[in-house]
C-alpha positions as a Python dict, from the first residue, in 0.01 Angstrom:
ca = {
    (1, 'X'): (0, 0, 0),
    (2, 'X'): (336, 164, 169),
    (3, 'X'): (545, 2, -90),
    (4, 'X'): (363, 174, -410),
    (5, 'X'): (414, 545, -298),
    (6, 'X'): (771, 432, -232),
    (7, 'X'): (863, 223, -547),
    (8, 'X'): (663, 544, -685),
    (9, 'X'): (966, 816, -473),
    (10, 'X'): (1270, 558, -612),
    (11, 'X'): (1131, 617, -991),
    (12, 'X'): (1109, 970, -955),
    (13, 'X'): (1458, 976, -803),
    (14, 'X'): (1605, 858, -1038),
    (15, 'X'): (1481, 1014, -1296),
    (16, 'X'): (1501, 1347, -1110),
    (17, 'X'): (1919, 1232, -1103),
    (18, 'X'): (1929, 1104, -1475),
    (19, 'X'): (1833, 1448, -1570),
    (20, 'X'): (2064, 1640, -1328),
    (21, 'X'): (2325, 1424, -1431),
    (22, 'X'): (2279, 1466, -1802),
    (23, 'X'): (2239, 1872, -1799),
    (24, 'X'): (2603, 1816, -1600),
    (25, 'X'): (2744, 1619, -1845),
    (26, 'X'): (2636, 1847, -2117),
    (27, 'X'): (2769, 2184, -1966),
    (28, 'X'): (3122, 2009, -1952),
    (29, 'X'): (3108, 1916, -2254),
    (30, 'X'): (3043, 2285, -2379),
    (31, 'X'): (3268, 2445, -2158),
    (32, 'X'): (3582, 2196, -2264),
    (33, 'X'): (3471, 2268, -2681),
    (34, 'X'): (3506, 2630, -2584),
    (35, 'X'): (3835, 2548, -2392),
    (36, 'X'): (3983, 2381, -2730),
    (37, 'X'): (3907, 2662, -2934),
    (38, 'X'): (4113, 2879, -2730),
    (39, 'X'): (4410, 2683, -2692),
    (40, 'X'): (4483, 2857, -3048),
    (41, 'X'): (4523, 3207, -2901),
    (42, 'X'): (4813, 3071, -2678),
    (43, 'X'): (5074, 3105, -2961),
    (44, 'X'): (4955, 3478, -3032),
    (45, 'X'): (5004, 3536, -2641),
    (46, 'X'): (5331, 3391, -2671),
    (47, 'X'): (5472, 3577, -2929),
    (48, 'X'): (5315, 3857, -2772),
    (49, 'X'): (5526, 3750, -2522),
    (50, 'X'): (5844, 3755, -2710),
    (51, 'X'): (5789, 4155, -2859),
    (52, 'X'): (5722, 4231, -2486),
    (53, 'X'): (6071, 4040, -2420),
    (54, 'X'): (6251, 4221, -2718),
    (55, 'X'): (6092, 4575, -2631),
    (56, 'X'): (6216, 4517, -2270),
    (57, 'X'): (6587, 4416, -2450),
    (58, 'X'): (6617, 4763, -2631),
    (59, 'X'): (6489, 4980, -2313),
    (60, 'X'): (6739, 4851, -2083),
    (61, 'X'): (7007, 4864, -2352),
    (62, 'X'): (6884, 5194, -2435),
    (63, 'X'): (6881, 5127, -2814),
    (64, 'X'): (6680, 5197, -3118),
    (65, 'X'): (6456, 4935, -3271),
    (66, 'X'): (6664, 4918, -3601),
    (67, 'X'): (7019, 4915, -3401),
    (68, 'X'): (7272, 4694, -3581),
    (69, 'X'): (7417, 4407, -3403),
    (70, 'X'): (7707, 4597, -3333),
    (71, 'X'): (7582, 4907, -3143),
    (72, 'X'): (7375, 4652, -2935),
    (73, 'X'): (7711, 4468, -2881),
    (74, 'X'): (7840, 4811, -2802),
    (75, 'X'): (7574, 4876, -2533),
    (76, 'X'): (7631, 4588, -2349),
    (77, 'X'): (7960, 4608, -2328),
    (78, 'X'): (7951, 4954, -2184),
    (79, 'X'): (7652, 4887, -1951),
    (80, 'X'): (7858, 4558, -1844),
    (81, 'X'): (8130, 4765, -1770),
    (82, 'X'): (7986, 5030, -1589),
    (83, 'X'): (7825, 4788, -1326),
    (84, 'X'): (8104, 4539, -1286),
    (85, 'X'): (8003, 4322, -1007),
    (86, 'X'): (8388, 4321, -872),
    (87, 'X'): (8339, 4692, -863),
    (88, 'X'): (8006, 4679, -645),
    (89, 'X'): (7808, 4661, -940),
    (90, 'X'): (7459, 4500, -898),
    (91, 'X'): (7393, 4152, -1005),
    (92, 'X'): (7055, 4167, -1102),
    (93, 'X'): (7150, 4387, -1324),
    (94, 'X'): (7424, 4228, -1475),
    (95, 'X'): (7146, 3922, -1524),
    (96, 'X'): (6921, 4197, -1692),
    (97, 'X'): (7201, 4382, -1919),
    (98, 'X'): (7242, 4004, -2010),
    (99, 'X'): (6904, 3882, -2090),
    (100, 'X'): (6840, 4192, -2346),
    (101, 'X'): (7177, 4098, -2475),
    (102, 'X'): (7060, 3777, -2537),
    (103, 'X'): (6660, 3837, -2614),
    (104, 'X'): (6841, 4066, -2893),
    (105, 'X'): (7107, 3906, -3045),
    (106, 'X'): (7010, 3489, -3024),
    (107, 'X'): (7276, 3248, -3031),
    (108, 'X'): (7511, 3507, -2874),
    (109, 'X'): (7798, 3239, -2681),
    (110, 'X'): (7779, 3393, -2332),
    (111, 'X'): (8074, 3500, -2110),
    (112, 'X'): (8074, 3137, -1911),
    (113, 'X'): (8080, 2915, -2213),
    (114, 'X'): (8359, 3149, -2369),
    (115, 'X'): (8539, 3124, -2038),
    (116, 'X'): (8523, 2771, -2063),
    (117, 'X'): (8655, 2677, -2410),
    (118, 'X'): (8933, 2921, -2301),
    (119, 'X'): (9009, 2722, -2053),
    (120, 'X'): (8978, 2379, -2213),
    (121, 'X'): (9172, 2512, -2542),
    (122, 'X'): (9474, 2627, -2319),
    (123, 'X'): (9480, 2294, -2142),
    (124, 'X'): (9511, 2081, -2504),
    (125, 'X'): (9842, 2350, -2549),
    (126, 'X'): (10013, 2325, -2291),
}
């Protein structure tokens, strides 16, 4: 007679755990379907990203959005020189002045690469 009301408490255990389980397993599932469909959006925040980056570039340059290649050359030189690090300048901003150089003008060679090609063409001369 104890084992009835016992073998009765197991079934309803389980089932009780079957069901938990399965509700579990089903909110998981919805939650990573939503997750995929937003994985999409990551490119727009990206190149979100990148007019944030550019927009950032022509502030601390201090030039216009449709500034030639030249006048942003022009900038950077002058910004470079007023805050030459040999002359106390900051480096932090000399890494700044540089990253809107770069975020503005792509595939600009920077100062350490041309520094070392100098360096390598002057060897193959002497």
């Amino acid at each position: 007679m104890v084992g009835a009301p016992f073998a009765r408490l197991i079934a309803n255990l389980l089932v009780m755990g079957t069901g938990v389980l399965g509700r579990a397993f089903m909110e998981a599932y919805k939650q990573a379907i939503t997750n995929a469909g937003t994985s999409g959006s990551a490119a727009a925040r990206g190149a979100a990203r990148s007019a944030a980056n550019e927009a950032e570039a022509r502030l601390i340059l201090n030039v216009k959005p449709a500034a030639s290649k030249e006048e942003i050359l022009k900038a950077y030189e002058t910004l470079t020189a007023m805050n030459n690090t040999e002359k106390g300048g900051s480096a932090y901003l000399q890494a700044k002045v540089r990253f809107a150089r770069d975020a503005l003008i792509p595939n600009q060679p920077s100062e350490q690469s041309a520094d070392a090609s100098e360096s390598t063409s002057n060897k193959k001369s002497s």
